[in-house]
C-alpha positions in Angstrom: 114.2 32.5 92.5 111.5 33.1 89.6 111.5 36.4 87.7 108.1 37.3 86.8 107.7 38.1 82.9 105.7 41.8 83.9 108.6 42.6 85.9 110.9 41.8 83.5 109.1 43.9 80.6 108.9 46.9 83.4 112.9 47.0 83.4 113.4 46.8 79.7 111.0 49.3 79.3 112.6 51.6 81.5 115.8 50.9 80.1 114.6 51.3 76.6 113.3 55.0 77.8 116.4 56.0 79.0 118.2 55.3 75.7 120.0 57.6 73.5 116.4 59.1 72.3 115.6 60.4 75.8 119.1 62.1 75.8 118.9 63.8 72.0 119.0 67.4 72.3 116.4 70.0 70.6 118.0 71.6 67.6 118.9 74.9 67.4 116.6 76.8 65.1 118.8 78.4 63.4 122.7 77.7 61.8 125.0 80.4 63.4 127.7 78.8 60.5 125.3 80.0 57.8 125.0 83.0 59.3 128.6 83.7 59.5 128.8 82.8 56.2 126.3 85.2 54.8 127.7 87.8 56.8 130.9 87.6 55.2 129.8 87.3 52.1 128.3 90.9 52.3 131.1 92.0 54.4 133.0 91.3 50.5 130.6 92.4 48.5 130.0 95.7 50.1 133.7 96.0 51.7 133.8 99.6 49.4 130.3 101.3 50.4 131.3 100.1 54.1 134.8 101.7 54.1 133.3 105.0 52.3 130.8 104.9 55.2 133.1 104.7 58.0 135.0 107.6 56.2 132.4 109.7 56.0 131.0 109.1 60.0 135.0 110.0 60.7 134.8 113.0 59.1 131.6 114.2 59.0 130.0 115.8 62.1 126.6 114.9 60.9 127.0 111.5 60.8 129.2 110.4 64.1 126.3 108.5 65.2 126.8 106.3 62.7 129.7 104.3 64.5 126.9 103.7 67.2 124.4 102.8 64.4 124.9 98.6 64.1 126.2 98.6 67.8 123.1 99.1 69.0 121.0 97.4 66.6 123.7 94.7 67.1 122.6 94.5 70.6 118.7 94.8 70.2 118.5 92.0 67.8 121.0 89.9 70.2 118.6 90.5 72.9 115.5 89.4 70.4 116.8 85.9 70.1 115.0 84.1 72.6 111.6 85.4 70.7 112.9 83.0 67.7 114.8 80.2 70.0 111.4 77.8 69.9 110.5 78.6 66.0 112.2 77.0 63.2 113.3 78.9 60.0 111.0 79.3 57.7 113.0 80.4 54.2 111.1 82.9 51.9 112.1 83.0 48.8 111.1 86.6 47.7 114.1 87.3 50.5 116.5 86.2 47.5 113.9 88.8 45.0 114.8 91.1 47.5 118.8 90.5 47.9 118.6 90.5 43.9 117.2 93.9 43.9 119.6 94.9 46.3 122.2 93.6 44.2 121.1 95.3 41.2 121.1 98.9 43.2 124.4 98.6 43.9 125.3 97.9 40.5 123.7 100.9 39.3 124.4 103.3 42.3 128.5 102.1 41.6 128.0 103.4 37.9 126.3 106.3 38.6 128.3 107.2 41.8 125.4 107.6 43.3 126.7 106.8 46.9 123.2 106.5 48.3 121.4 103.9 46.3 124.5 102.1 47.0 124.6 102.7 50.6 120.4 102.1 51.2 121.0 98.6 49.5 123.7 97.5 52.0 120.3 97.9 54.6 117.9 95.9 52.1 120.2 92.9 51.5 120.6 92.4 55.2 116.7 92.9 55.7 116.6 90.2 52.3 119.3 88.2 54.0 117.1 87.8 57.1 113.8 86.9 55.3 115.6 84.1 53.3 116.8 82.4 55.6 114.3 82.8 58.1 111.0 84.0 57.0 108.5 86.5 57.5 108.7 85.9 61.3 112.1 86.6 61.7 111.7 89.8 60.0 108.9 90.7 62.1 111.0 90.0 65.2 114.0 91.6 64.2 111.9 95.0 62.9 112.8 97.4 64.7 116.8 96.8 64.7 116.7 96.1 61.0 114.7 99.8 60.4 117.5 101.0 62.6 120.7 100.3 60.3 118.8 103.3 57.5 120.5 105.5 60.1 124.2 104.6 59.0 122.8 106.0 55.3 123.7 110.3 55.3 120.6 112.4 53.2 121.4 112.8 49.9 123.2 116.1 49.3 120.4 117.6 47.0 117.5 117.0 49.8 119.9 117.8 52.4 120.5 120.9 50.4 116.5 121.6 50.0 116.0 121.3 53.7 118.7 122.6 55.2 118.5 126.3 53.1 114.6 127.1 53.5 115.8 126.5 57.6 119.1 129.0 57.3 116.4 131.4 56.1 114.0 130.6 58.8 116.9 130.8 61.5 117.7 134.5 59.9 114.6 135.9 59.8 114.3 135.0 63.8 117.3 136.5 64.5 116.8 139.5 62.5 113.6 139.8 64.1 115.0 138.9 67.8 118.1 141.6 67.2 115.6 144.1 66.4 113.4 143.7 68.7 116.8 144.9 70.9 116.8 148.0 69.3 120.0 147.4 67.7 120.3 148.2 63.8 120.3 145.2 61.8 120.4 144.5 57.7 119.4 140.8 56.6 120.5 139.7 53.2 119.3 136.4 52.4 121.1 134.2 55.2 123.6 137.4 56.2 123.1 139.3 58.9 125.0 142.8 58.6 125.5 144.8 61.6 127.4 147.8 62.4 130.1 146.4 63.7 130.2 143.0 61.8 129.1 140.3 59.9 127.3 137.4 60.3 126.5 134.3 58.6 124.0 131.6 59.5 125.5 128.2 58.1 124.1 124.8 57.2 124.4 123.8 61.0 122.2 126.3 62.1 119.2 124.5 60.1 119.0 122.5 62.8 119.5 119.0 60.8 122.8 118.0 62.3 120.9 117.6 66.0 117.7 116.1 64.3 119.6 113.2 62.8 121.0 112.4 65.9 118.8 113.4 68.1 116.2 110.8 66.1 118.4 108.1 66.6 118.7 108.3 70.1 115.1 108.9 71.0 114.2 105.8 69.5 116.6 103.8 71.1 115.5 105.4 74.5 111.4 104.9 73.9 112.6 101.5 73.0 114.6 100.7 76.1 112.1 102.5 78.4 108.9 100.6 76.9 
């Protein structure tokens, strides 16, 4: 039986395509080892504001949204990866500028014990940590979850303080004017409401701020889900 040469070149051909190149897999675009790696890393560095912050969402009834906080984000971004799966990392280099600003806010919010130049630079070397090890497009994917984790941060007591008094006043005058439009005998001094048979005082929670925080948070998760 003769072999011809073209059928011969057919079948090494075919056997050639079927080699180990056809089989190689696509790369993942990103390492999930360096990732882990980074994550701990901050989880170390940051381990004190962290702990504070989880105090402080225990305790405080302004911030118990806060537990929610990188839950949520957490899922977002998780549900964002298949907008990154076909584009390799690009590393910028002004994300390691930005870590190293980070950095240096810490170091000056833990001398000053100023807890919230500490706590904002937990959120901006994350944001940092993103852009250096995968670019400008990452970031842009990963927006909205990233602008998200400011949430976890409380206001700082002196502009808490600044809103939350010029509102107690507000709230008094309303319900000085809402008692007396009762016809019921009323005296207002400052955020006290004196009546004849007692006393009452409007606190920081009537300002309003405690539902506007959360309240915040949870509409913008909503428009987002329901886009």
């Amino acid at each position: 039986m003769v072999i011809r040469s073209d059928v011969r070149m057919d079948v090494t051909m075919t056997a050639t395509q079927s080699g180990p190149d056809s089989a190689q897999k696509i790369p993942s675009p990103y390492s999930w080892v360096t990732i882990a790696w980074v994550a701990v890393l901050l989880a170390v560095c940051y381990a004190p504001v962290i702990g504070r912050l989880v105090s402080q969402w225990y305790n405080d009834q302004d911030m118990g949204h806060g537990f929610f906080v990188p839950v949520i984000a957490g899922y977002i971004a998780w549900q964002k990866r298949d907008q990154i799966a076909g584009k390799l990392p690009k590393p910028n280099w002004w994300g390691a500028a930005l870590m190293f600003w980070a950095g240096l806010q810490l170091y000056l919010g833990t001398l000053g014990a100023e807890l919230f130049t500490a706590r904002t630079s937990l959120v901006i070397s994350i944001i940092g940590a993103v852009l250096l090890m995968g670019g400008t497009e990452y970031v842009r994917v990963f927006s909205f979850p990233l602008f998200l984790l400011f949430f976890i941060v409380p206001i700082p007591a002196v502009i808490y303080n600044q809103i939350t008094f010029p509102l107690q006043l507000l709230a008094s005058r309303v319900a000085e004017n809402a008692i007396s439009a009762l016809s019921i005998p009323i005296i207002r001094e400052g955020n006290v409401l004196e009546l004849a048979s007692q006393k009452l005082d409007v606190v920081e929670a009537c300002s309003g701020i405690r539902s506007l925080l959360t309240l915040t948070f949870l509409s913008l998760v909503y428009g987002y889900f329901c886009e």
